[in-house]
KELOVEX-43831 format. One record per residue (C-alpha): x, y, z. Coordinates in steps of 0.001 Angstrom, whole numbers, plus 500000, padded with zeros to 6 digits. Layout:
N
XYZ;...
END
This chain:
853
500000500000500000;502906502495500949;504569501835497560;501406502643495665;501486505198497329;504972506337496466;504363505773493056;501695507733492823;503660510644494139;506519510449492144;503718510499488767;502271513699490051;505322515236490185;506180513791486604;503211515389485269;503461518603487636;507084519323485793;505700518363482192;502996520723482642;505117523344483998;507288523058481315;504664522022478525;501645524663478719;500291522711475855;499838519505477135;497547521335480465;494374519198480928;492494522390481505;493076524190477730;492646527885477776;489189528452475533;489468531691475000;486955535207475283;485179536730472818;484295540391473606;481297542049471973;479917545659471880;476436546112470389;474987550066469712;471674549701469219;469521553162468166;466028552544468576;463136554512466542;461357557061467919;457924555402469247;459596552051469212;460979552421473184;460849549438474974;462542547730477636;465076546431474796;468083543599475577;469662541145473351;469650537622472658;473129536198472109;474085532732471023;476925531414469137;477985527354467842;478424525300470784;476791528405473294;473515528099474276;471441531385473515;471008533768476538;469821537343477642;472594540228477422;471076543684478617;472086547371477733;474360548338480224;474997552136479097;474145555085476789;476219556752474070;474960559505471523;474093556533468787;471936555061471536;472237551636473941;475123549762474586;475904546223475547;479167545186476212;479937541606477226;482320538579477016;481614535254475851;484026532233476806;485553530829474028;486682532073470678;484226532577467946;484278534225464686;480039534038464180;477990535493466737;473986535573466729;472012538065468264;468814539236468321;467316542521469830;464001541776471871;462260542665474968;461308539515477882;458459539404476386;460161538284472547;458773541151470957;461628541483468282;463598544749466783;463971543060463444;465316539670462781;468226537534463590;471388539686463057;475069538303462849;478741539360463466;480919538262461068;484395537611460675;485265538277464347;489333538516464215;491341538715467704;488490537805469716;487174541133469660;484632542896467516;482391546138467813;478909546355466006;476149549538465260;472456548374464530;469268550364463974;465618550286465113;463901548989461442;466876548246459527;468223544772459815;471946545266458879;475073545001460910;477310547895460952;480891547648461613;481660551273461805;479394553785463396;476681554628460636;476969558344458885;474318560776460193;474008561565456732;470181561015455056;469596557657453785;466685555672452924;466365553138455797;463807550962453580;461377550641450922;459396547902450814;456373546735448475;453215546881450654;450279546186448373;450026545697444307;450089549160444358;451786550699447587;455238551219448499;456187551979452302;459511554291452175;460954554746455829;463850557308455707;466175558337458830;466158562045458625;461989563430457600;461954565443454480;459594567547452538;457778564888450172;456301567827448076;459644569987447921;462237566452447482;462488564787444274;461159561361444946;461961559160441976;460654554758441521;462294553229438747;460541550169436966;456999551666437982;455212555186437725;454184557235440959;450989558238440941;450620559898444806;452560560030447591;451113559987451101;452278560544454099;452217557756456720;450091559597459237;447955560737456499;448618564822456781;451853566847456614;454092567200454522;457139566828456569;457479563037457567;460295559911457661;457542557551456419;455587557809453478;453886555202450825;454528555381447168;451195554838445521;451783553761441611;449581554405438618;450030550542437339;450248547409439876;453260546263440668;455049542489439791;455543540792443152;458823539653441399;460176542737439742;462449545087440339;462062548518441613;464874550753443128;463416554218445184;465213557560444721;465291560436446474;467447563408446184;470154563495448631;469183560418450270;470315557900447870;468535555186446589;466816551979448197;466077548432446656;462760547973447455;461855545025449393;459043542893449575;456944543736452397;453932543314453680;452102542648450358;452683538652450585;450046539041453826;447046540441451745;443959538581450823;444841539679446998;448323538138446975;446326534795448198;443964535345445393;446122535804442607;449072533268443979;447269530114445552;448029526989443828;446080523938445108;447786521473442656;448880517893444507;452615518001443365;454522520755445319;457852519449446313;459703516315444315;457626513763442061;459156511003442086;459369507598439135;462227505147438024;461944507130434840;462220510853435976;461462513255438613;459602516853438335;460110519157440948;457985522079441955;458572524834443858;455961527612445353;457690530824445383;455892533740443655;458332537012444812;461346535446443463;462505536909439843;464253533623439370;464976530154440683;467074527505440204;466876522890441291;470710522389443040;471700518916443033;474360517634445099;476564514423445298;477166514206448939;475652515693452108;478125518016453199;479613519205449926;479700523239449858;478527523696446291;476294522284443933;475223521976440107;472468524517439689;469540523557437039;467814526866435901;463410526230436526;460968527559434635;458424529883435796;454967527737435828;451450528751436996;450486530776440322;453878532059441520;455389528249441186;458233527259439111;459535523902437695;461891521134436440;462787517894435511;465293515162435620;465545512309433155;466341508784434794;465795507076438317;466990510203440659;465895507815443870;468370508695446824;469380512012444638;469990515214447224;469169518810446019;467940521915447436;466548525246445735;467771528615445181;465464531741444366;466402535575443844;464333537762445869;465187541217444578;468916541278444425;470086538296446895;470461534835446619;468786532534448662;469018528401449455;466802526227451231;465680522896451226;462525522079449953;458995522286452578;457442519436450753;460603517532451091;459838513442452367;463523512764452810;466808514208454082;470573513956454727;472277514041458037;470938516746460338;468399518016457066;470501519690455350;469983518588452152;466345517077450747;466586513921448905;464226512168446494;462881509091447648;461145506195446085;458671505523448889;457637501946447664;461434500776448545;461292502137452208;457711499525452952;459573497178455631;457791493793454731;454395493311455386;453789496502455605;450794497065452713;448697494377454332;449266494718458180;446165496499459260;445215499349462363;444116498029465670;440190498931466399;438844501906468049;434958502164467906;434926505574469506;437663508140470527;436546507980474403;437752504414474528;441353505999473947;444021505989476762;446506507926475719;450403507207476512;453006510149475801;456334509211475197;459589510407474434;461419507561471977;464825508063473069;463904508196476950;462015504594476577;465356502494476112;468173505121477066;468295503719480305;471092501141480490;469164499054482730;466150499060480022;467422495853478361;467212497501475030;469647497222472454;468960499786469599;468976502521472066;467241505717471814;466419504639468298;462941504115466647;463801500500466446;464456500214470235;460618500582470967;459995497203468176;462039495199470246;460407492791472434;460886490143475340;463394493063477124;463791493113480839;464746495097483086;464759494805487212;463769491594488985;463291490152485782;459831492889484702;459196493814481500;460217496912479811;460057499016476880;457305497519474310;456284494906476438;455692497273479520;453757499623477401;451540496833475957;451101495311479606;449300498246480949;446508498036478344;447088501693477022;445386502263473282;447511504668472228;451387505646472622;451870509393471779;455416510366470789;456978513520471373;457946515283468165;459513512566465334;459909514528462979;463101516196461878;464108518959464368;467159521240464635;468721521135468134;470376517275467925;473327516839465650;473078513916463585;476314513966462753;477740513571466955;475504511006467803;478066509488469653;478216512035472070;475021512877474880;472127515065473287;469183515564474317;466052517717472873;462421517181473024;462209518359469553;459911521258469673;462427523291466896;461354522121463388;463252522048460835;461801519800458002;458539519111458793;457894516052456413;460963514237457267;461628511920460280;463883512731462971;467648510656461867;469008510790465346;466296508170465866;467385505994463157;470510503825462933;472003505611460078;471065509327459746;473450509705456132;471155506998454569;467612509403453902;465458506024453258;466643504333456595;465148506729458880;461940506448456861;461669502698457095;462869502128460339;460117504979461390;457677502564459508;459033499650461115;458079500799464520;454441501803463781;453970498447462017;455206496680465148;453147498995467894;450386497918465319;451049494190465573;451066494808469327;447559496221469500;448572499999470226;447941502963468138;450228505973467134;449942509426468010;452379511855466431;453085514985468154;452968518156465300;454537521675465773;453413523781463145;452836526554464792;456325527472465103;459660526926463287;463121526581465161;463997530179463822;461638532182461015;464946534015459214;466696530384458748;464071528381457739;463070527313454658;459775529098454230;461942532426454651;464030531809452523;462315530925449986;458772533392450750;459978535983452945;457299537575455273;454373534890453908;454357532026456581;454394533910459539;452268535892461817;453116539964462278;452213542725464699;451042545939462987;454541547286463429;456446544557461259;457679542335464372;457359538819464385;454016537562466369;455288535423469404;451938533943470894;454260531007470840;456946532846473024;459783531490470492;459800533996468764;457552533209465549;453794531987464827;453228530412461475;450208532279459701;447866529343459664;445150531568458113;446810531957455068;446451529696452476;449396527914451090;450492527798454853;446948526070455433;447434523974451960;450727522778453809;449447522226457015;446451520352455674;449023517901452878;451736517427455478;449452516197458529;447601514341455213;451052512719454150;452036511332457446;448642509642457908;448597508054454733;452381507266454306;452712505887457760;449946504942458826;449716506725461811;446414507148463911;446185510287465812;447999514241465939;448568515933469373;449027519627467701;451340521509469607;449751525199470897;447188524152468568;445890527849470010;447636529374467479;446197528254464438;443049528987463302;439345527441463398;438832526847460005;443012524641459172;442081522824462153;438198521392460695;439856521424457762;442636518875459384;440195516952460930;437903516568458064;440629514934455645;442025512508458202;438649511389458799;438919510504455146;441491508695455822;440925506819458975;437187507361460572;439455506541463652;441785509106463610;442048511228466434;443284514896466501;443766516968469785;446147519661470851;446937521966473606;443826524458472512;445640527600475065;444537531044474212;447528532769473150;448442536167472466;448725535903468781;447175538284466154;444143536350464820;440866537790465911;439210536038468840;436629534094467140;439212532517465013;441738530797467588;441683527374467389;441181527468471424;439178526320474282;436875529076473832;435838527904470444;435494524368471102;431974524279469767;433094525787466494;435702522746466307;433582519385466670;435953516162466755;438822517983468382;440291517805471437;441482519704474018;443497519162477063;441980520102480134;444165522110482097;441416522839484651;441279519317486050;444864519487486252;445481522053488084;442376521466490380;444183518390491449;447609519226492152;447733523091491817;448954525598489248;451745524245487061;452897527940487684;453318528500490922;455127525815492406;453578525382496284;449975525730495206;448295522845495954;445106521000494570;442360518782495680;445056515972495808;447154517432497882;445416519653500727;443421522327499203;440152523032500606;436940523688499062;437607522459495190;434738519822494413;433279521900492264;436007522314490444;436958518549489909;433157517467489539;433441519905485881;436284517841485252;434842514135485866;432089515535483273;434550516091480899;434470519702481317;430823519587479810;429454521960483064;431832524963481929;430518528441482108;429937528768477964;431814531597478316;434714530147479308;434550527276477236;432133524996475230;432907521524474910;429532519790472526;430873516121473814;433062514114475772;435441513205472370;436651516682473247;438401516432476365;441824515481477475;441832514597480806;445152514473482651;446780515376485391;450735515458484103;452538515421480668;455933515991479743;455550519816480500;456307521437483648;456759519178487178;455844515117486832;452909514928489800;455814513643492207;457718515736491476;454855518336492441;454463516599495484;457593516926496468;457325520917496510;453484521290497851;453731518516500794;457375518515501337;456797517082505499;454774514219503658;456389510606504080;457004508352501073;453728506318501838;451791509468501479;452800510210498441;452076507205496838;448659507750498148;448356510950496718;449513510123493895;447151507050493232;444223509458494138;444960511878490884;445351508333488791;441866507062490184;440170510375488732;442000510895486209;441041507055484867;437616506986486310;436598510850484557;434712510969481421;436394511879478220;439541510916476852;442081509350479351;445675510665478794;449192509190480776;452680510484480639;455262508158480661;456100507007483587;453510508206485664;453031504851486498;455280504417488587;455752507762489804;458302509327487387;460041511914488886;463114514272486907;464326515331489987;462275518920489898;463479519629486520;460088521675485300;461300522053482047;463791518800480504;463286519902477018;467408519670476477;468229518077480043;470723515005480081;469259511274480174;469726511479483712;467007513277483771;464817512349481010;465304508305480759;462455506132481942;463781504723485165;462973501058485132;464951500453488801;461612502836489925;460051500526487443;460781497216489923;460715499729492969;457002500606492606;455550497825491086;452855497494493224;451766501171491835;451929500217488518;449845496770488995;447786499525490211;447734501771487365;446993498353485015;443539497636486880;442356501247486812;443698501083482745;441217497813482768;438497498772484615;438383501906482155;438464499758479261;436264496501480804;433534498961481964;431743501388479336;430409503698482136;433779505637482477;434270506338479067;430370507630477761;430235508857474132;427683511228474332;427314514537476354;423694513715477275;424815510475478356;427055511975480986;424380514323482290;421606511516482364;423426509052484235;426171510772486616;424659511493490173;426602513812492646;425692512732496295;426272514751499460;429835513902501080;432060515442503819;434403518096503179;437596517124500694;435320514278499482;433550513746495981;431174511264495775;428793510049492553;426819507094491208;426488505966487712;423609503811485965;425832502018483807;425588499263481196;423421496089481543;420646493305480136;416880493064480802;415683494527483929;418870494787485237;421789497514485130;424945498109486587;425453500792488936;428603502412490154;429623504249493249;432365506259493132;434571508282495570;437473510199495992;438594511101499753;441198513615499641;441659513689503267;444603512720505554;441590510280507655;438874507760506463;435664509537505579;432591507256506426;429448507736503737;426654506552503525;426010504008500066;422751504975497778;421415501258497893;421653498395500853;422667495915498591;425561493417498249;428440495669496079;431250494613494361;434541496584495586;436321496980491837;438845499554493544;440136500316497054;443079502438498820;445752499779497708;444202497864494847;442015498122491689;440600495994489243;438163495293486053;436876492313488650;435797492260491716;438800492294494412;435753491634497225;432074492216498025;430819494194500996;427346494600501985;425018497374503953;424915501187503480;428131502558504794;430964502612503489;434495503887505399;436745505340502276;440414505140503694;442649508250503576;443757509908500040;442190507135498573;439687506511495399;436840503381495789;434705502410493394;431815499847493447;429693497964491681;426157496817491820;422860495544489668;420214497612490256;416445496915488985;415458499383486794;411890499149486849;411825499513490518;414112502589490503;412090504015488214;
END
């Protein structure tokens, strides 16, 4: 032991002399600082509470405030550790009400660099800009309208104002009176091309390209530029592919085909201009695997972006690829058929993330984190208990929900050997799967099948799939495709030019317009068909409008009378008039749909925003009311508040992959609470939440009491975090035995799951109980004279509650404090009943109907 010892000093001291000697070979490297000053001017009427979003490769965006004054205007000055030459930044307010768009430094040399920006004017100046008159912008409002913003007002009657490529007819100022202005729209005698060229003039200011502006957003640019043809993106046969591209504004456009992935250049293929802003081309031969992208000249600058429509892509989406579709069928797959569903209230909904199913080393899983780890079956885990597939399909759940599969932004496909982790609420193509869930990301068609491959096998199992859908955002508007390729068409504005951010990430797709609707309405349309998926969970499904979402619903219906669409129906603070919001509020206007009810949730454990408030689960007083609305499925809401027409169109949970798991809630609201109570607690919010009427919904895990450890938000949080713990798994296996007979009493008994709204109201009885206790009967299913009836109650209290039973008759106890079943577990007989502490019972009887009557 001492001669370890010894030589374990004398290597220190090695190393301690190399090191002294040898800077370079220090395990600690020296990163580096980047320093940054940012002058910001802001426009008069445009003062806000300003600051600036900073991010950089490898460094995680983050707020940077205004720390002085100079005569230009604000000034941040800050240092970033590490060395960069590209920094991001973005002025905004808390709020993510944006000063213009994403805005880059360039070239940084020495670690240091020194930028001037302006309020309305999107450039990045690397030397203080001249006071000198300029024209700030010009930019093509209407078919007739140009908006000219200058820096300096001027006399528009006494300046000579000159427009080449069009005549002016009038010029008005912005305000509508004086003469002496900054802003000012040039109204022209003839209407303008969308994808000309005009240039503004105005003596001693200089001249302005003028942009396109705000006339993509009018109801006459939809008119004259909607195309509703059935081939946008790549057509694809062994003999040739077509392409076709929507992008009316741009003066040209060109097909780019590339041999590999990462190359830097391509070979550009000029396209033809073709009908309603689109344009065209075509390759001879069998292009199947063949990667290409398109490039289109708005005004004078080049842009490149991969295609919307595109079905396939390289590593980390970079490129599109053309796919034949037929080769990507894993075997089997044309004939395998959908498991039943009669009516969406007999779903039971599991979310789940795919990578935090089999991440876990202890999962058993092989293919981990990978679409094809949730096919594989027979896995175990702890003492010998099922786990991935085979758990899910033990607990009798209909449906497994994933978390966004698509292809998102914030995972690198390329570094998959190294820990990432994302939800995937940042979309990047939004008809291409996610690669970092397949085994080869490089390979375009193995993502696609090996997606396949796993809804064929959840199929096989009995379970249907649920994709989650973002389209109301994009992971950032000025880098995305749409952008690129349409600026200032597929998103949502304020009246002053900013970005709408009812999202709060900084962007709302404009639903309401068309060819954003068209794609909505083909992309949710492709995945059904091509995949064979059963069910959409739209993410802030809020911001969208009333009319995409029936739209939605009516062509999947088409598709599958089974299909099932829902989404998180918030009311956001997006610019779409009231009546229009595909939200809560307009739930009548949107039959078919649901909506998760966040008004059960939070009536059982407390506000997901405030982290002690409590709910009827966990000590607060006086909130019966408030849970009886949600056993109803919501159907006893103030109409004013909401108007759910039927049971189909309610969610009803109690946690989800947002904000704190329920034990993890626990842990903050009842913190002196032993482990036993807990459980208890937690087993209570199951019990309603699988005994309410409408649609039953279960995050992952919540069977056995997931907790992340109080991490509220895990959206990019390590697999520590994230994984599905299947040591809790074995640990709480009582709890999730417990969680399969609720799941089977659900299913075995129609009376929890009611189709109808009158239904509910006809045979759900509320009966007198003690404070902190619900109690209610229901006349349930049954032959002949004879029909079941059910006695349910919740006791939210820390002691037994005795009540009194609505029949002396011999009852059959389905659930009690510690167990729950489709069968009986016992029978009891007589009038009371003693419900034990934090603790759901249910009963069963057969009543005669004749003599009830």
């Amino acid at each position: 032991m001492f001669t370890n010892k010894k030589r374990i000093t004398a290597l220190l001291a090695v190393f301690c002399l190399l090191f002294a000697f040898f800077p370079e070979l220090s395990i600690r490297a020296d990163v580096g600082k980047t320093e940054i000053t940012v002058h910001y001017q802001e426009s008069d009427g445009n003062e806000k509470d300003w600051n600036l979003w900073v991010w950089a490769e490898s460094l995680d965006g983050h707020v940077q405030p205004f720390t002085g004054e100079d005569e230009f205007g604000k000034v941040a000055h800050f240092t970033l550790d590490g060395t960069y030459e590209r920094v991001g930044f973005i002025v905004r307010t808390d709020a993510w009400e944006k000063d213009g768009g994403d805005r880059w430094i360039e070239g940084i040399e020495d670690g240091k660099a020194e930028v001037w920006v302006m309020s309305g004017d999107d450039k990045v100046y690397y030397s203080e800009p001249s006071n000198e008159p300029v024209i700030k912008k010009a930019s093509m409002d209407d078919f007739d309208q140009i908006a000219v913003t200058t820096n300096i007002p001027l006399d528009i009657r006494q300046t000579a104002i000159e427009l080449s490529g069009a005549d002016i007819q009038e010029i008005i100022p912005a305000d509508g009176k004086g003469n002496v202005t900054n802003q000012f729209t040039l109204k022209t005698k003839k209407k303008l091309d969308v994808s000309g060229s005009y240039q503004v003039r105005i003596e001693g200011y200089g001249e302005q390209l003028v942009e396109i502006g705000k006339i993509v957003r009018t109801e006459a640019f939809d008119r004259l530029y909607y195309y509703d043809g059935q081939d946008l993106g790549n057509t694809y046969s062994r003999h040739s592919t077509k392409f076709r591209l929507w992008a009316p504004t741009a003066s040209e456009a060109k097909l780019v085909v590339y041999s590999k992935w990462d190359d830097k250049t391509g070979r550009e293929i000029k396209m033809k201009r073709g009908e309603k802003g689109t344009w065209t081309a075509k390759l001879r031969g069998n292009q199947n695997g063949l990667l290409y992208t398109y490039k289109v000249k708005i005004g004078d600058k080049w842009n490149e972006a991969v295609d919307p429509y595109v079905r396939a892509a390289s590593a980390n989406g970079l490129r599109g690829a053309v796919i034949d579709l037929s080769e990507t069928n894993p075997k089997g797959w044309a004939k395998h058929k959908k498991p039943k569903l009669s009516n969406p209230e007999e779903s039971i909904i599991y979310e789940l993330h795919v990578r935090d199913l089999s991440i876990q080393p202890e999962s058993g899983i092989k293919q981990k984190g990978k679409f094809l780890g949730v096919t594989e079956k027979g896995t175990k885990g702890p003492n010998g208990l099922p786990t991935g597939l085979d758990h899910i399909k033990s607990l009798g759940v209909t449906h497994v929900q994933f978390l966004p599969i698509y292809d998102y932004k914030t995972v690198d496909e390329t570094k998959l050997d190294q820990a990432q982790y994302n939800w995937g609420y940042d979309p990047q193509n939004f008809n291409v799967p996610e690669g970092s869930y397949s085994t080869n990301p490089y390979d375009p068609a193995v993502r696609i099948q090996e997606l396949k491959q796993m809804v064929q096998t959840l199929h096989g199992e009995g379970l249907r799939v649920v994709m989650d859908v973002v389209y109301n955002h994009m992971f950032d508007a000025a880098e995305s495709n749409f952008q690129k390729l349409v600026p200032g068409y597929y998103y949502r504005y304020n009246e002053d030019g900013t970005l709408a951010n009812g999202t709060g990430v900084g962007n709302d797709t404009a639903s309401e317009r068309k060819m954003m609707r068209k794609f909505i309405v083909d992309s949710s349309t492709y995945w059904a068909n091509e995949y064979k998926l059963d069910g959409f969970r739209f993410d802030l499904m809020g911001i969208h409008d009333v009319k995409t979402m029936n739209l939605v619903r009516k062509e999947l219906k088409r598709i599958d009378p089974a299909f099932i669409v829902h989404g998180e129906g918030w009311d956001l603070n997006t610019p779409l008039p009231a009546a229009e919001k595909a939200n809560q509020k307009n739930a009548a206007k949107m039959p078919g749909i649901g909506h998760f009810n966040d008004d059960i949730r939070d009536g059982l454990k407390g506000s997901v925003f405030i982290d002690q408030d409590n709910g009827f689960i966990n000590g607060k007083a006086n909130m019966e009311d408030r849970i009886k609305k949600g056993i109803m499925a919501g159907l006893d809401y103030d109409p004013a508040q909401a108007t759910y027409q039927d049971p189909e169109q309610v969610l009803t949970y109690v946690e989800a992959h947002d904000n704190h798991t329920l034990w993890d809630k626990l842990e903050l609201t009842n913190p002196e609470a032993g482990y036993e109570e807990k459980k208890q607690r937690h087993k209570l919010a199951s019990s309603i939440i699988l005994t309410s009427q409408g649609i039953s919904f279960i995050h992952a895990g919540q069977e056995f009491m997931r907790t992340k450890y109080g991490d509220h938000n895990s959206y990019k949080s390590p697999d520590s975090i994230n994984q599905m713990d299947w040591k809790r798994n074995a640990a709480f296996s009582h709890e999730v035995d417990y969680m399969r007979g609720l799941i089977d009493l659900r299913k075995k008994h129609a009376a929890f799951r009611m189709t109808t709204a009158s239904a509910i109201k006809e045979h759900i009885d509320f009966l007198d109980a003690p404070a902190n206790v619900i109690a209610y009967t229901i006349d349930g299913e049954g032959k002949g004279k004879y029909r079941s009836q059910y006695f349910i109650a919740h006791n939210a209290n820390n002691g037994a509650r005795e009540l009194t039973l609505p029949a002396n008759a011999s009852w059959k106890v389905l659930v009690d404090g510690e167990n729950a079943s489709a069968k009986s577990l016992y029978t009891i007989k007589g009038e009371q009943l003693v419900v034990p502490a934090m603790s759901t019972v249910v009963l069963q009887t057969e009543v005669n109907v004749k003599k009830k009557r």
